[in-house]
C-alpha positions as CSV (number, residue, x, y, z in Angstrom):
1,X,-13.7,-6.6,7.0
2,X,-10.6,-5.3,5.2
3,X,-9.4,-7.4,2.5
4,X,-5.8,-7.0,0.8
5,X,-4.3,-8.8,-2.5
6,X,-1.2,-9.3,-3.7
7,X,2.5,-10.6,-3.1
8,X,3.7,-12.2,0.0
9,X,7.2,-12.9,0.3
10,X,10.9,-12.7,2.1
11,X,13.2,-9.5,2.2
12,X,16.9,-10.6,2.2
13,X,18.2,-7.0,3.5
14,X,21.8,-6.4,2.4
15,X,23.6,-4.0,4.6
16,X,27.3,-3.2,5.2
17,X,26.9,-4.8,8.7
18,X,25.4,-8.2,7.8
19,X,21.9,-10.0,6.2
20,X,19.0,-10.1,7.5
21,X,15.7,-12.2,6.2
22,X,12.1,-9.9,6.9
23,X,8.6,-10.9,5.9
24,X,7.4,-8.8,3.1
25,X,6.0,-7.8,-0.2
26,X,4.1,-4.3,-0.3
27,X,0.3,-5.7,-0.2
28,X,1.0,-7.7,3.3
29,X,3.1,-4.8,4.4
30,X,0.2,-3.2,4.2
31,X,-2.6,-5.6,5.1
32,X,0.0,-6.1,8.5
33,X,0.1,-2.3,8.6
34,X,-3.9,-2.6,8.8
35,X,-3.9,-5.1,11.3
36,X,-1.8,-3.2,13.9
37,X,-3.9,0.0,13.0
38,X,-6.8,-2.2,14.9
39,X,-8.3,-3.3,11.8
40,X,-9.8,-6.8,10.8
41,X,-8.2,-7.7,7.2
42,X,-7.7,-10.4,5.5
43,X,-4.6,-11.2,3.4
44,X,-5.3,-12.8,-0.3
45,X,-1.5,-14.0,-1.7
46,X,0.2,-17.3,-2.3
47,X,3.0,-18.9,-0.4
48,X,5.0,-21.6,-0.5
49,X,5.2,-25.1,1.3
50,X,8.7,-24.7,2.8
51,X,10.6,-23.0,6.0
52,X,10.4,-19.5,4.0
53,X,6.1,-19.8,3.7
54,X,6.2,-20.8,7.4
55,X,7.8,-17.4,7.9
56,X,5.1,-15.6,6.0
57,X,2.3,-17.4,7.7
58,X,3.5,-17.2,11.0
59,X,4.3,-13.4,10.3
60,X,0.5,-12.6,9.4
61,X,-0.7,-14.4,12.6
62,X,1.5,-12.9,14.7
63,X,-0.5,-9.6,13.7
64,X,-4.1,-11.1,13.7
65,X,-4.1,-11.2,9.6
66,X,-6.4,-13.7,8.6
67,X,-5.1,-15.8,5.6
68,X,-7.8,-17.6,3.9
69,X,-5.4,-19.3,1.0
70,X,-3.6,-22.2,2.1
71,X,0.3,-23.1,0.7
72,X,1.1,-24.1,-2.1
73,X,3.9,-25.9,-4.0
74,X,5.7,-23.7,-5.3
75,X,9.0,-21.7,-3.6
76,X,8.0,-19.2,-1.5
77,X,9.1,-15.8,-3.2
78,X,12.0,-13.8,-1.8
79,X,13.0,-10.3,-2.6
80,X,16.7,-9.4,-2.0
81,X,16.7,-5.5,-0.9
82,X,20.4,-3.7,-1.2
83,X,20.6,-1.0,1.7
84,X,23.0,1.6,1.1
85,X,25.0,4.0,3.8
86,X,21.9,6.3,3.5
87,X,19.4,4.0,3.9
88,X,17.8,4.0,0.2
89,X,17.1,0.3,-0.9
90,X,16.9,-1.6,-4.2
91,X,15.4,-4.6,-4.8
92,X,16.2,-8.1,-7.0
93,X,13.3,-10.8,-7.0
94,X,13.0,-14.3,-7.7
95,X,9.2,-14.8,-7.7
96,X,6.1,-16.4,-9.1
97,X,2.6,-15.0,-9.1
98,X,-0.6,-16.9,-9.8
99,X,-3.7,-17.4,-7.4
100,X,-5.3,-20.5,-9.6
101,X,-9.1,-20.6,-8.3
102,X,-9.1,-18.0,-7.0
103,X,-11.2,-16.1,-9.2
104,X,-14.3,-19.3,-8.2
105,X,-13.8,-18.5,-4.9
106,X,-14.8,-14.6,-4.9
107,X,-17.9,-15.0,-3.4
108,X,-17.2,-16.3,-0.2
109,X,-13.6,-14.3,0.1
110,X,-14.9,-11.1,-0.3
111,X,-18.4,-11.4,1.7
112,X,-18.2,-8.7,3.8
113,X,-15.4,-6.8,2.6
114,X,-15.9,-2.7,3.0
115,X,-12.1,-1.9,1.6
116,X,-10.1,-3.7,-1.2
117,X,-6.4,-2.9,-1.2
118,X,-4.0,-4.3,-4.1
119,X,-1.0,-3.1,-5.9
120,X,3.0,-3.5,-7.1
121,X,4.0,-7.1,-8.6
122,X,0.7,-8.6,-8.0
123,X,-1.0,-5.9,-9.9
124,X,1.3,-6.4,-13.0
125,X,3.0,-9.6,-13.3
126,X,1.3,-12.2,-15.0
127,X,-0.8,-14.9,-14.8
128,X,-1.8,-13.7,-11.2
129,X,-2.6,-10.1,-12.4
130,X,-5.7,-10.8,-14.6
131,X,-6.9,-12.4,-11.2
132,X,-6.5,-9.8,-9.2
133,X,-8.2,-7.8,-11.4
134,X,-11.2,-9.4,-11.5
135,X,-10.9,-9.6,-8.0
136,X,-11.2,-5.7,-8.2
137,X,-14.1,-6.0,-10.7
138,X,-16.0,-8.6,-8.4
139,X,-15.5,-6.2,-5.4
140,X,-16.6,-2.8,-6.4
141,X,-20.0,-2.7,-6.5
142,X,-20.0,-3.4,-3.3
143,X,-16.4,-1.8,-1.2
144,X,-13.8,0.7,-1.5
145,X,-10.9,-0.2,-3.4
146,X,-7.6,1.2,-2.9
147,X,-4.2,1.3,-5.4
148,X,-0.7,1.4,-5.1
149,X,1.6,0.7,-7.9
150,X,4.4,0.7,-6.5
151,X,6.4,-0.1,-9.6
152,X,9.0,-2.5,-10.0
153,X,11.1,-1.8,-13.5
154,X,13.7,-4.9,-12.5
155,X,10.6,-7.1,-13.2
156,X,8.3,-5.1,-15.3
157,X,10.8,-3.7,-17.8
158,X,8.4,-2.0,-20.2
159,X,7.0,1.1,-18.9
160,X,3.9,0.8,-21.5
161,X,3.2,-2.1,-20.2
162,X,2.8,-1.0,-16.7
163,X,1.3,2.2,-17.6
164,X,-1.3,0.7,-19.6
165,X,-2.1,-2.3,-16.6
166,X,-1.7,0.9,-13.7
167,X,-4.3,2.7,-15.6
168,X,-7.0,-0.3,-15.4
169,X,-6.6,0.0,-11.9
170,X,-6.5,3.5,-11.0
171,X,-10.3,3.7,-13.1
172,X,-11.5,1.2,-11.0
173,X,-9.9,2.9,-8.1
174,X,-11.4,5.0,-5.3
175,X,-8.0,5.7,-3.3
176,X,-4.8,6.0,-5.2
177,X,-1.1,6.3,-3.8
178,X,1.7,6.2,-5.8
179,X,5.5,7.7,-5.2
180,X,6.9,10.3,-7.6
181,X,9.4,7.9,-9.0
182,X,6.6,5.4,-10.1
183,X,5.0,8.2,-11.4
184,X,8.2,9.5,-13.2
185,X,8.7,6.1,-14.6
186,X,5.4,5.2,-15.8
187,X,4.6,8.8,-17.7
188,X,8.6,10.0,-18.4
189,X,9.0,14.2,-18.9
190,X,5.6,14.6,-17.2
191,X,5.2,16.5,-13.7
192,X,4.0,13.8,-11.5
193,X,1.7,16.1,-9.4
194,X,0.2,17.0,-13.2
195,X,0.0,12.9,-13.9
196,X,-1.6,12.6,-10.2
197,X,-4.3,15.6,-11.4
198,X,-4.6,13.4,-14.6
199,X,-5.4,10.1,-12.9
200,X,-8.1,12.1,-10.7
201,X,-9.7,12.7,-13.9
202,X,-9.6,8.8,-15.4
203,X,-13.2,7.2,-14.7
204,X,-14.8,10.7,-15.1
205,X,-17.8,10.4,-12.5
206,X,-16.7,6.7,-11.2
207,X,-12.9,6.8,-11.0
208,X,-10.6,8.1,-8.0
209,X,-11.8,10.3,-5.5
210,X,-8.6,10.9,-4.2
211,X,-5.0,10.4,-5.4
212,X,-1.5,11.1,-3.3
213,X,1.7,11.5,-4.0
214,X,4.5,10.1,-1.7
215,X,7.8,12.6,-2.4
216,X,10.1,11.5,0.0
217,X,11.8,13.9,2.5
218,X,9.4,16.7,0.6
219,X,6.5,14.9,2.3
220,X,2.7,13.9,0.5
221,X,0.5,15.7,-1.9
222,X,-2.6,15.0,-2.4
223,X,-5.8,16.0,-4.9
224,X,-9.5,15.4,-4.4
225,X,-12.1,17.3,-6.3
226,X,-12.2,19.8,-3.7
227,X,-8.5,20.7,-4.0
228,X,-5.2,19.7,-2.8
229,X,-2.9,19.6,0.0
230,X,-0.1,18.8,1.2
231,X,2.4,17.7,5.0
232,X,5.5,18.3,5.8
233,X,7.5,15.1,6.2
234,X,8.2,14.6,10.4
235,X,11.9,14.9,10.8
236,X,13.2,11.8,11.8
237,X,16.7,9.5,11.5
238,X,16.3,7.1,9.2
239,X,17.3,4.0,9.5
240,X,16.3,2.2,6.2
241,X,13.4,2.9,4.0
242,X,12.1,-1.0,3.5
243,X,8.5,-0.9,3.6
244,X,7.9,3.1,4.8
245,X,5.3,3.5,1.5
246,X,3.6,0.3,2.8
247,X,3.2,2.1,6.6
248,X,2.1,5.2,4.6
249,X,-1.0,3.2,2.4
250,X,-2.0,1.1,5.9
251,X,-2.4,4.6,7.7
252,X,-4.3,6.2,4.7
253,X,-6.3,3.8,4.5
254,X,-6.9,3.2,8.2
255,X,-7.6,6.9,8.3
256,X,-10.5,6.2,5.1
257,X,-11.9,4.1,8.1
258,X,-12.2,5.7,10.9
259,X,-13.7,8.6,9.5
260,X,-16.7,6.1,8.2
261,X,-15.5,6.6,4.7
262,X,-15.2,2.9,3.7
263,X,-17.8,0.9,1.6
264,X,-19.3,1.9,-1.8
265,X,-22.2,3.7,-0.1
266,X,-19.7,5.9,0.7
267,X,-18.3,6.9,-2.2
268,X,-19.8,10.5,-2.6
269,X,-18.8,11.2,1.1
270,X,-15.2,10.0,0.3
271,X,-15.4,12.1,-3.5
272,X,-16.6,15.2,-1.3
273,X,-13.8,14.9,1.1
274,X,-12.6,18.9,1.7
275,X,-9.1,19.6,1.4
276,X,-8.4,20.2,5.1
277,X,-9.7,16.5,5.5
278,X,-7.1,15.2,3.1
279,X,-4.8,16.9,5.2
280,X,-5.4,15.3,8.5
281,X,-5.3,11.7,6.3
282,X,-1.5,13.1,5.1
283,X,-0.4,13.8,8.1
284,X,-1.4,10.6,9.9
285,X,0.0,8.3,7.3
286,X,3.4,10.6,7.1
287,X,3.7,10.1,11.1
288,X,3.0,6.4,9.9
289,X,5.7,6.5,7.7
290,X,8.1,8.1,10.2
291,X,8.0,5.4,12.5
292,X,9.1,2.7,10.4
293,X,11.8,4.7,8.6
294,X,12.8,5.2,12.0
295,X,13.4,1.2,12.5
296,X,14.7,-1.4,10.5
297,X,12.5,-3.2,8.2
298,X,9.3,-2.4,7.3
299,X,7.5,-2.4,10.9
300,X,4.7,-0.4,10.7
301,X,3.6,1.1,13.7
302,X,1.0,-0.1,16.5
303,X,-2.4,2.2,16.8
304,X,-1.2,2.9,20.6
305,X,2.2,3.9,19.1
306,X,0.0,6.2,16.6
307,X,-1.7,7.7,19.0
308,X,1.1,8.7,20.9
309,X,2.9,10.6,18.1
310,X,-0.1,11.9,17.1
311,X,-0.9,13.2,21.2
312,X,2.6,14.6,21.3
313,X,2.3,16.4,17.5
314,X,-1.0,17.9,19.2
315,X,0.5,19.1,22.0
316,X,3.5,20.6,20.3
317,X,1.0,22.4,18.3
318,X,-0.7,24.1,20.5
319,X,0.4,27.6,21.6
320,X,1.1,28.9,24.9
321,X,0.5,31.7,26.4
């Protein structure tokens, strides 16, 4: 069982051509992105008693995510993303974050749990952040825990802050992703490939095992104690960008999987992973990524759909004589 925590809520998409309401929030992007990857996960996040939570719920079933918490009565959060000609979006949000209980109910939530995925808002925005760390605390001993950032400065203004609460879960961290604008952000005139090498290092023996770098068009790096790598972003026409990181952490992550890599047993298999296997995990998650830039929304792909781009890259790769 995979288990992800964090924010559940609805995309408003501005474009030039109209408005359009998507499920989102980077964790259940991601736990979704899991799901369709041929996973069984679990999605940990609140949502509201009213037509918007009904979306979120019926947006998790629809991909075989289990979702253990039930609504609650507060408004469902919404995130208003502005798309612009070139398919870049920003984000507003009118949110709240708390998980009361939930801390009592570990236990039984996480029984069986091999993989922990949390990150972005729910990660930082308080009360619900102190229970999602403990959440992380509770689960380690025990499963693979996973990281994402993804920063939001229009709700967490003060990078110190952030760079202080980031840092409490990259130690506790076995797989860390972040793009190099958070990383920008959180440590400012710093190389983010030289933070990345940096967060490697937090935990000493028991921190991260393996930390990437999203870069956009320039495609992933990545750093494991073995070395570090990197894949060429698949050329592709974008159509917006809304929830591509989210497709890229689902296929890492999926990729952690399949190669029998998840659970705390594993952990030195995972720490001794060889550069040329951090490559293969870049490129699957950057083909990931390619299909939902490729669409609107954040849609991350199917495994059949996966496997397909992955057959055809293969193929195209091999040479003829």
């Amino acid at each position: 069982m995979l288990t992800v925590i964090g924010e559940g809520l609805v995309d408003v998409v501005q474009r030039s051509s109209g408005i359009e309401a998507h499920v989102g929030g980077s964790p259940l992007n991601v736990a979704v992105g899991l799901a369709r990857l041929g996973h069984p996960v679990q999605f940990v996040g609140r949502y509201g008693r009213d037509a918007y939570g009904e979306s979120v719920a019926a947006h998790l079933r629809a991909s075989s995510v289990m979702l253990p918490q039930a609504p609650d009565g507060l408004p469902t959060s919404v995130a208003t993303a502005l798309v612009d000609d070139d398919g870049a979006a920003t984000y507003t949000f009118d949110l709240a974050w708390e998980l009361p209980g939930l801390v009592e109910r570990l236990p039984f939530m996480l029984q069986g749990t091999t993989l922990l995925h949390t990150g972005s808002i729910a990660t930082m925005l308080a009360p619900g952040a102190a229970e999602v760390l403990a959440a992380v605390e509770h689960a380690h001993p025990a499963s693979t825990i996973s990281f994402d950032p993804n920063c939001r400065p229009s709700i967490i203004a003060d990078a110190n802050y952030a760079r202080r609460q980031a840092e409490k879960f990259v130690t506790l961290a076995d797989i860390v992703k972040a793009s190099d604008e958070d990383l920008a952000w959180l440590y400012p005139g710093v190389d983010p490939l030289e933070s990345a090498r940096r967060w490697l290092k937090l935990g000493g023996a028991e921190g991260p095992a393996v930390v990437v770098v999203t870069r956009g068009a320039a495609g992933p790096w990545g750093i494991t104690a073995a070395g570090e790598a990197e894949f060429a972003a698949p050329r592709v026409e974008v159509a917006d960008t809304v929830g591509a990181g989210d497709s890229f952490m689902a296929a890492l992550l999926s990729g952690v999987v399949d190669r029998g890599l998840a659970g705390a047993q594993n952990r030195a298999d995972l720490r001794a992973l060889p550069a040329e296997g951090l490559t293969a995990l870049l490129a699957h998650a950057s083909r990931a990524a390619a299909v939902t830039v490729s669409r609107a929304g954040a849609n991350p792909p199917t495994r059949a759909e996966l496997n397909h781009i992955e057959a055809a890259a293969e193929e195209a790769e091999v040479p003829t004589t």
